[in-house]
MARKEMI-188044 format. One record per residue (C-alpha): x, y negated, z negated. Coordinates in pm, whole numbers, padded with zeros to 5 digits, always signed. Layout:
MARKEMI-188044
XYZ;...
This chain:
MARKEMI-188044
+01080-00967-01677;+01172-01327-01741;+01392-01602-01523;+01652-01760-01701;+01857-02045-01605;+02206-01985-01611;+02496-02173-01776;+02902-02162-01755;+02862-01889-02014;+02701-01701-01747;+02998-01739-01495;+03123-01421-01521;+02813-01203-01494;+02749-01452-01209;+03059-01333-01002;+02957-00965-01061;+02602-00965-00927;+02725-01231-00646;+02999-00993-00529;+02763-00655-00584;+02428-00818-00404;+02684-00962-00104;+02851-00623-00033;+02546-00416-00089;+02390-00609+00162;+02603-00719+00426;+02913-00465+00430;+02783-00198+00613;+02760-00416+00901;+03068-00651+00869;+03427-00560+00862;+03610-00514+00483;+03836-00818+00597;+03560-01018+00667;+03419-00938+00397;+03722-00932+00135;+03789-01314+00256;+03493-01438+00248;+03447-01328-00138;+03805-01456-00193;+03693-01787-00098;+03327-01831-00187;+03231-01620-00495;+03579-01639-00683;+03519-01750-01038;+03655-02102-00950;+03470-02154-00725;+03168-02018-00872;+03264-02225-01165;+03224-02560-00979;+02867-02468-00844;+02744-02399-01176;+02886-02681-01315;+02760-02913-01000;+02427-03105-01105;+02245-03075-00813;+02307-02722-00814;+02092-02478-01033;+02117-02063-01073;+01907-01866-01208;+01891-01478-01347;+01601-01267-01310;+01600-01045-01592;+01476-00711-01751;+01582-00605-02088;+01922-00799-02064;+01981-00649-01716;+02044-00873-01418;+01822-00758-01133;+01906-01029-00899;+01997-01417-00908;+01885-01767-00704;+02091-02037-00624;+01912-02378-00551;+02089-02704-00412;+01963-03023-00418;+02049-03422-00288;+02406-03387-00155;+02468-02998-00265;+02262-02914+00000;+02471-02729+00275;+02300-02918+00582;+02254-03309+00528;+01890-03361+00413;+01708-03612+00254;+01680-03597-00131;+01336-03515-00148;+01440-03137-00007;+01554-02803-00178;+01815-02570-00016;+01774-02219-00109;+02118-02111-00065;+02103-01786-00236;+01811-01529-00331;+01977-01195-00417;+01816-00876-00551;+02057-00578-00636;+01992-00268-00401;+01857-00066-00693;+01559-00310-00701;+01470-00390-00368;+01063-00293-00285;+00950-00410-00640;+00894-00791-00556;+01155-00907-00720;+01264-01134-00457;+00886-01240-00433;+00953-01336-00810;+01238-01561-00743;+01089-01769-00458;+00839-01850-00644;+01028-01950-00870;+01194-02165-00595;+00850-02248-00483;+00735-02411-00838;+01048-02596-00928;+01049-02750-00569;+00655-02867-00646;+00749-02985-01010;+00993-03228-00854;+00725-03346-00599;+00981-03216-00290;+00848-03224+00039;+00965-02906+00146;+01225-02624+00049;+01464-02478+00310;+01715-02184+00333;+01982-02054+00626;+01963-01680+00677;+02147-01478+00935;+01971-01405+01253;+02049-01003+01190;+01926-00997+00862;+01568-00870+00994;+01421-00766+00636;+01504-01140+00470;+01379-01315+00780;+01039-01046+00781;+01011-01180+00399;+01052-01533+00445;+00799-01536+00699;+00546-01351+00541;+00543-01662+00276;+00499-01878+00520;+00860-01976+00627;+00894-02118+00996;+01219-02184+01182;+01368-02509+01281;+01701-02482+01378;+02012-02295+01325;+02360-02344+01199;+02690-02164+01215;+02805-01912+00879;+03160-01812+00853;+03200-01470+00725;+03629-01433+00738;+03693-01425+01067;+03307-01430+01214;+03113-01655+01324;+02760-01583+01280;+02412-01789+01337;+02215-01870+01032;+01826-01936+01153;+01697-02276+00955;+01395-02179+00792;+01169-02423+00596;+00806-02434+00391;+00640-02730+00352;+00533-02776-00039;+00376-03103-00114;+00246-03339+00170;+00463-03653+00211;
């Protein structure tokens, strides 16, 4: 297995898992419009395009044999969804395709997360992650993730609450 970072070369494999990893998780509990629009507008290849090509944005594949098992997005200084400092990293996105799920592949990729955010000497890394989403929120705090606040997540036509979760990294 082996974590690649990705490039625009990547963009449309990028879309594919993005679209798969959304739907497999979240569509059996939101409606298809929801759903459909919220794809439309946030994983279309344009848009996709302009996140990889962002550079405080960074995504990465996890890999096995050429197959895409999942995919992080990180965002740093002012690609960070909620206004930070600089000296934090926004998880945004930590996908693993259905298929995979159980085999610590998302333990893979936040450490991943985890050892980046250290390299740059970041004081801590943080991530939004809907309140419902009881296996994620299990995960994050079993490494250590506490909450801190919350924010709003537009899913089409729903509003949802994202809990705030953060872990502290390096000692400021």
């Amino acid at each position: 297995m082996q974590i690649r970072k990705l490039n625009s070369s990547d963009l449309e494999d990028l879309q594919k898992i993005s679209i798969q990893t959304f739907r497999e998780t979240f569509e059996e509990v939101n409606s298809e419009e929801d759903m459909q629009k919220y794809l439309d507008e946030n994983l279309s290849l344009e848009k996709l395009k302009n996140e990889l090509e962002n550079p405080d944005s960074e995504f990465y594949f996890i890999e096995n044999e050429n197959e895409n098992l999942g995919y992080l997005k990180l965002n740093f200084g002012n690609a960070q969804t909620e206004n930070f400092k600089k000296n934090h990293l926004e998880i945004e996105r930590i996908y693993v395709l259905r298929d995979f799920l159980g085999q610590k592949i998302g333990q893979i990729i936040l450490n991943k997360a985890i050892e980046i955010g250290k390299k740059k000497n970041l004081e801590f890394l943080w991530l939004g992650v809907w309140e419902e989403n009881h296996r994620a929120i299990k995960f994050y705090e079993k490494n250590g993730f506490k909450v801190f606040g919350k924010h709003k997540f537009v899913l089409g036509k729903d509003v949802q609450t994202d809990l705030l979760m953060k872990l502290l990294i390096n000692k400021k």
